[in-house]
C-alpha positions as CSV (number, residue, x, y, z in Angstrom):
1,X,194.6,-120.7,130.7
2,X,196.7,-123.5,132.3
3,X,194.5,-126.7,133.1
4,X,195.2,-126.4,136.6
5,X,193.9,-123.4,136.6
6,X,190.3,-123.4,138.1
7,X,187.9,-121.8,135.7
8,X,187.2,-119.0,137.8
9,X,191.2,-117.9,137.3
10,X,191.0,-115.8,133.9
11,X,194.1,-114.2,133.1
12,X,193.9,-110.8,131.7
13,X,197.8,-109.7,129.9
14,X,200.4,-108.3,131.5
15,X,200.1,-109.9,135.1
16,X,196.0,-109.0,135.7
17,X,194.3,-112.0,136.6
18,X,190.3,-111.9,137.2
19,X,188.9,-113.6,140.3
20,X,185.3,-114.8,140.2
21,X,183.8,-114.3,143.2
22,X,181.2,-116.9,142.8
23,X,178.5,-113.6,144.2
24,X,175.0,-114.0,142.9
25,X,176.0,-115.9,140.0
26,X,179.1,-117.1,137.6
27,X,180.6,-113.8,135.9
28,X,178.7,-111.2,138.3
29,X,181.7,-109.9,140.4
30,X,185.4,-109.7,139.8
31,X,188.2,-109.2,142.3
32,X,191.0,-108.7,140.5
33,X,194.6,-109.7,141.1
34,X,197.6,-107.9,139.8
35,X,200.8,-109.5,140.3
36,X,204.9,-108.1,139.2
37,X,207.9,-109.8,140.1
38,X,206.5,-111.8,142.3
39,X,204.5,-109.4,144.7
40,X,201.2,-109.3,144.1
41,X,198.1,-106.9,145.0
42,X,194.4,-107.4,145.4
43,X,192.5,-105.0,143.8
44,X,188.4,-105.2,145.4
45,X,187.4,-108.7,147.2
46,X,184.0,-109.3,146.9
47,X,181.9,-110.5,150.0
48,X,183.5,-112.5,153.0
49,X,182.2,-116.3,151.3
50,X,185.1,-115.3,148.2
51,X,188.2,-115.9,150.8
52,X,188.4,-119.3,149.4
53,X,188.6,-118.5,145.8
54,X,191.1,-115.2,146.4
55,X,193.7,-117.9,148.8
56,X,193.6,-120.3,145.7
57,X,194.4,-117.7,143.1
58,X,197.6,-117.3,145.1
59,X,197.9,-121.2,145.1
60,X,197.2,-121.8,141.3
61,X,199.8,-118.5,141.0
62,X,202.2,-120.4,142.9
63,X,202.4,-117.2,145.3
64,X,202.6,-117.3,148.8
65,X,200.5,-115.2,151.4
66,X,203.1,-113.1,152.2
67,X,203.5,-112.2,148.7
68,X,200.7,-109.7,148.7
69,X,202.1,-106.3,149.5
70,X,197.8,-104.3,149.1
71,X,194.8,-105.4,149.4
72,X,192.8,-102.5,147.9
73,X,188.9,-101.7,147.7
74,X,187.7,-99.5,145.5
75,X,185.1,-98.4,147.9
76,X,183.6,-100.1,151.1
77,X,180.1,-101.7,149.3
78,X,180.3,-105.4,150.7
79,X,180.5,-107.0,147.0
80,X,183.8,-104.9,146.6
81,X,184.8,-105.0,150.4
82,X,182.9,-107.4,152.4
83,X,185.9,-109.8,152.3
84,X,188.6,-107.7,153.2
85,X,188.6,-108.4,157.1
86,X,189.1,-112.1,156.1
87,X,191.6,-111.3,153.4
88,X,194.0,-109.1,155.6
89,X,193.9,-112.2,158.1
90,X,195.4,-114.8,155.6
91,X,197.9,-112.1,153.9
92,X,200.6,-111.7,157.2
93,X,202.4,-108.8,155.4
94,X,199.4,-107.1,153.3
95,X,198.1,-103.5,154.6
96,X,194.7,-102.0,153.4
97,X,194.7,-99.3,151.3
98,X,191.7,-97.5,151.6
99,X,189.7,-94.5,150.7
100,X,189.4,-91.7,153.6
101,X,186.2,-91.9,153.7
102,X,186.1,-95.5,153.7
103,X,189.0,-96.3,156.0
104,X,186.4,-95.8,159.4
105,X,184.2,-98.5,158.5
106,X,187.3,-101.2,157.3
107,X,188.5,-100.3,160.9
108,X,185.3,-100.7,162.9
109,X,182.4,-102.3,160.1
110,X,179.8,-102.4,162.5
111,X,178.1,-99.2,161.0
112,X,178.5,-100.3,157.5
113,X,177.1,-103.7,158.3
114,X,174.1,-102.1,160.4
115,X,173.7,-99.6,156.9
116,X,173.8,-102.6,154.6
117,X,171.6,-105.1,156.3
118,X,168.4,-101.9,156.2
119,X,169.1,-101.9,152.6
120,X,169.2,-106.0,152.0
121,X,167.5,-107.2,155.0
122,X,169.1,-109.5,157.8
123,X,168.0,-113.2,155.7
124,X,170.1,-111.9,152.9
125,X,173.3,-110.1,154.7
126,X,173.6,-113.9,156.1
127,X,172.9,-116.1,153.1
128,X,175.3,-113.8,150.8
129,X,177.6,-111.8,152.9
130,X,178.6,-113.5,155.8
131,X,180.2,-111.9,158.7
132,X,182.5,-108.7,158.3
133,X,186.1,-108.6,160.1
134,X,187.4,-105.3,161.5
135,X,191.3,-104.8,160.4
136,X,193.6,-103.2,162.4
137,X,194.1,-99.7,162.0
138,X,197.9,-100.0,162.1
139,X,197.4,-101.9,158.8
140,X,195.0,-99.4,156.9
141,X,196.5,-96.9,155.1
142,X,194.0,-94.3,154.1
143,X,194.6,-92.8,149.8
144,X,194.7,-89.5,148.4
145,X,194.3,-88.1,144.8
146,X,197.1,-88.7,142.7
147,X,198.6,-91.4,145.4
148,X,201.1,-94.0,144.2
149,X,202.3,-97.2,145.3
150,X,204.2,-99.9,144.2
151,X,204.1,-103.7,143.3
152,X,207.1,-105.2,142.3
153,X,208.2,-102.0,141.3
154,X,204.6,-101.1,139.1
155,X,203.5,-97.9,139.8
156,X,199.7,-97.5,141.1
157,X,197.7,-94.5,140.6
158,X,195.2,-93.3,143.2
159,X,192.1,-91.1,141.6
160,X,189.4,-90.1,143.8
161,X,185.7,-90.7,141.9
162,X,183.0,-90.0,143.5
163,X,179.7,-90.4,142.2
164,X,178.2,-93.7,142.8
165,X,179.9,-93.5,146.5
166,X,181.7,-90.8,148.5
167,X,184.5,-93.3,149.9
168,X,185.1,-94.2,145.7
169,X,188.9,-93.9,144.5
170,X,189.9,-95.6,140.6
171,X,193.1,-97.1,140.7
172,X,195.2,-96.7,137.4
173,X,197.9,-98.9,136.3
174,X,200.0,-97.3,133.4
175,X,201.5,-100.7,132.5
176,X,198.5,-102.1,131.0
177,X,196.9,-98.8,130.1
178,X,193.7,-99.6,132.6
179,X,191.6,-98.6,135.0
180,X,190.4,-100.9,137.5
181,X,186.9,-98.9,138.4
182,X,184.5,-100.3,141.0
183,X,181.5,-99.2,140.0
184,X,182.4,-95.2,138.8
185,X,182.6,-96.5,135.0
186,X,178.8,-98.7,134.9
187,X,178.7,-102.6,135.1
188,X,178.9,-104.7,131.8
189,X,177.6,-108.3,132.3
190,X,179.0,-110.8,129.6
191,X,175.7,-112.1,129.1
192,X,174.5,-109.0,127.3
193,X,177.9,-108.8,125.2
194,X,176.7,-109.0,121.3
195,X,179.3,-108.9,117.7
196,X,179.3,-104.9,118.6
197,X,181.0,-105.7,121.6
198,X,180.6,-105.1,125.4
199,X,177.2,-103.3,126.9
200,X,177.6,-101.0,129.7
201,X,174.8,-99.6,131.9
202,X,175.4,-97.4,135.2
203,X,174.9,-98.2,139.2
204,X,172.5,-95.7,141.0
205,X,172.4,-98.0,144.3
206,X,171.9,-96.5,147.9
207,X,172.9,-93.9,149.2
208,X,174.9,-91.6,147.8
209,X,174.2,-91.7,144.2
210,X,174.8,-88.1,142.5
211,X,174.6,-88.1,138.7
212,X,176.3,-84.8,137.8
213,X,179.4,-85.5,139.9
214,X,179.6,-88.9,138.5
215,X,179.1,-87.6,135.0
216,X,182.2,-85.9,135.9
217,X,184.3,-89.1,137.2
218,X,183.5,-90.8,134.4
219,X,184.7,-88.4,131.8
220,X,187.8,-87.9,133.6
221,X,188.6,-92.1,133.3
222,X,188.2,-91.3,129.8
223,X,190.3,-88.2,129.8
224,X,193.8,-91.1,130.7
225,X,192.7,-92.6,127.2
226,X,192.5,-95.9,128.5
227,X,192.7,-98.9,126.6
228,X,190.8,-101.2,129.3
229,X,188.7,-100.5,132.2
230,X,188.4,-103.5,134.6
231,X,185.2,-103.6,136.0
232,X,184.3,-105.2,139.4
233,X,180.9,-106.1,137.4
234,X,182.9,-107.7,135.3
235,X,185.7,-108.2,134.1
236,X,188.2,-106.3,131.8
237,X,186.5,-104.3,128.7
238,X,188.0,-102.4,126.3
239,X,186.7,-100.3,122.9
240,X,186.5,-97.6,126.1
241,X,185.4,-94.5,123.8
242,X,182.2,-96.2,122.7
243,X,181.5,-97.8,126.2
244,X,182.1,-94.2,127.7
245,X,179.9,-92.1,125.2
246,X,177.5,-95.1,125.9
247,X,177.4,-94.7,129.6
248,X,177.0,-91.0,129.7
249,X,174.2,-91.4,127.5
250,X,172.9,-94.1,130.0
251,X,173.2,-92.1,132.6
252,X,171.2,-89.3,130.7
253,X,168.5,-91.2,130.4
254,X,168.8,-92.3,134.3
255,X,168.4,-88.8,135.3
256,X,165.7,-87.9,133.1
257,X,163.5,-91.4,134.1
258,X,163.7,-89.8,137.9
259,X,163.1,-86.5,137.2
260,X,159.9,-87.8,135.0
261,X,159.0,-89.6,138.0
262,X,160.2,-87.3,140.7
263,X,156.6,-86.3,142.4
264,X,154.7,-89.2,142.5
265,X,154.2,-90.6,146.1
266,X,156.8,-92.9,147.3
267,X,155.5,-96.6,146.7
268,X,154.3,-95.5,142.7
269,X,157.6,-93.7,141.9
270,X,159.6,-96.5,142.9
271,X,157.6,-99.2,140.5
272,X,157.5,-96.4,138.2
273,X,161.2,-96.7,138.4
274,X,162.0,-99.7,138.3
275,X,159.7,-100.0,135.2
276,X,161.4,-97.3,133.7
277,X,164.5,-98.9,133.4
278,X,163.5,-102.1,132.2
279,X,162.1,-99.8,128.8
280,X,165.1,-98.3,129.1
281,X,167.5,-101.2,129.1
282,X,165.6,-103.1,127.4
283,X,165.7,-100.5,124.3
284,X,169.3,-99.5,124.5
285,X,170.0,-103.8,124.1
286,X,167.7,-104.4,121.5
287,X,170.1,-101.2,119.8
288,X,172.8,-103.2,120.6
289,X,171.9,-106.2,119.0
290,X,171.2,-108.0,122.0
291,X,168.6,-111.0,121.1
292,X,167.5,-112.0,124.6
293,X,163.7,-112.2,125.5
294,X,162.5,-109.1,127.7
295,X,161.9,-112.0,130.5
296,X,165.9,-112.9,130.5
297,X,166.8,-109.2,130.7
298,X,164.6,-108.7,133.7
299,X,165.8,-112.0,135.3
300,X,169.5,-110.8,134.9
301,X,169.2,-107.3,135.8
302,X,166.3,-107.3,138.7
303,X,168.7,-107.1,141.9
304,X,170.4,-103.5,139.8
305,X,166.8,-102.6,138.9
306,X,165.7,-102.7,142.7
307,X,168.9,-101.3,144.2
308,X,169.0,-98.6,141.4
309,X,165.5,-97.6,142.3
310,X,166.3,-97.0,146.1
311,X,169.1,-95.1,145.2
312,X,167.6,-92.8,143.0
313,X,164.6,-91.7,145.2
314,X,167.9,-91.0,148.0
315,X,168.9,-88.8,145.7
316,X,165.6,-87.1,144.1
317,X,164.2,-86.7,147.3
318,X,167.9,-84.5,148.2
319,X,167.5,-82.6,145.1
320,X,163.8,-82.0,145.7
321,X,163.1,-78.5,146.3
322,X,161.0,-77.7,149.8
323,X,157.5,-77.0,149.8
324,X,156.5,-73.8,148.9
325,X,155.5,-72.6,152.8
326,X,158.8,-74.1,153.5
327,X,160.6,-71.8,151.3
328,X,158.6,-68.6,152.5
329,X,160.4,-69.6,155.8
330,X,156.6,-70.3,157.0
């Protein structure tokens, strides 16, 4: 890295720059930057407070704003799209390229925000989101599957992934052999990276968390034979077969913690749940060589242990059959 660089500017290979947010903590969400011939695309933008950081990548880059051709979300969650309101405001030529699903609430955020601030409460929203900025629909351009565009001439792959969101598209980039994945492919936090390599784990957060169909998007990341998947939690990884077979196991277990779980009232199965995958994590690191105390663990993976619980009853209590009068049509 160049000494001008700020440390938060890592460069990837072959024009992929990661962008540390500064969310939550150092090295806990990406926004990544792809630049070719001097146009440039954002690829996810964390929260609204990252502006600052994603401007000076373009400075340190020596890129002007009007370099930026997309500014692309993987899917509307704030700590992949809270910022791009802001973001379309400071690029004068950029245009949003969005999910279908997605492109409503980049147009008009007020539901989204509403949605968000039930599941992190309005003290948070404000301390770590900041506001969100509508775009103008004349610059959102809604994807489809198998979509491409173009930066400096680099062809951009549209797949939509659905899964952990509805409004969830991958973006793959043949040039360096990667996905750039949101959160379809798991979250892999450096902290827990041992001599075997990277650890992945998958997101179950609210509200539309359906394992079977994201069982499904991940196996078809895999099916590209990728060499790196960049994750917004974070960073790029590779050694992608042995993360992959790893994170469909995860996910396994996942489904069979809430399904072991599934009938107890609503306060017990969520503890129950969030215990669950502290054994479970926990276990799966401890295979992995991973040396930290149980305490550290907890501490680095309490916000995805409480958002994965919520997410998971959403989805038990849809896959829950009715009660038995219910069924009788009673």
């Amino acid at each position: 890295m160049s000494a001008a660089w700020p440390q938060w500017l890592e460069p990837l290979s072959q024009g992929v720059f990661a962008v540390d947010t500064g969310f939550q903590r150092p090295r806990f969400d990406a926004a990544f930057l792809l630049v070719e011939q001097g146009r440039a695309a954002f690829i996810d933008t964390g929260p609204a407070p990252a502006l600052p950081r994603l401007l000076g990548a373009l400075e340190a880059l020596g890129l002007a704003r009007d370099a930026v051709d997309w500014v692309i979300p993987t899917h509307v969650h704030l700590d992949h799209a809270g910022g791009v309101g802001q973001l379309m405001q400071a690029l004068p030529r950029a245009r949003a390229l969005v999910h279908p699903r997605g492109v409503r609430h980049v147009v008009d955020p007020s539901a989204l925000w509403q949605g968000a601030t039930e599941v992190y409460g309005a003290e948070e929203m404000a301390r770590s989101y900041g506001a969100l900025l509508a775009v103008p629909a004349e610059r959102v351009l809604a994807t489809a599957e198998a979509m491409v565009v173009h930066v400096g001439g680099r062809p951009l792959v549209f797949a939509d992934t659905p899964g952990h969101a509805r409004h969830h598209h991958c973006i793959w980039d043949e040039a360096s052999r990667g996905w750039f994945t949101g959160d379809t492919f798991g979250i892999s936090y450096r902290e827990f990276d041992t001599a075997r390599g990277p650890w992945i784990q998958p997101v179950a957060v609210p509200t539309q968390f359906e394992p079977d169909v994201l069982q499904a998007s991940i196996r078809r990341l895999l099916a590209r034979a990728p060499q790196w998947m960049y994750l917004t939690h974070y960073g790029r990884v590779g050694d992608v077969p042995r993360l992959g077979a790893l994170l469909l196991a995860q996910l396994a277990r996942l489904v069979a913690l809430g399904r072991r779980e599934q009938h107890l009232p609503a306060a017990e199965r969520h503890a129950a749940l969030r215990r669950g995958q502290l054994e479970l994590f926990c276990a799966s690191l401890a295979e992995h060589g991973c040396a930290l105390p149980r305490e550290r663990v907890a501490e680095l993976l309490e916000i995805d242990f409480e958002l994965n619980a919520q997410g998971m009853a959403i989805w038990l209590d849809k896959a829950a059959p009715p009660p038995a009068n219910e069924a009788a049509g009673a």
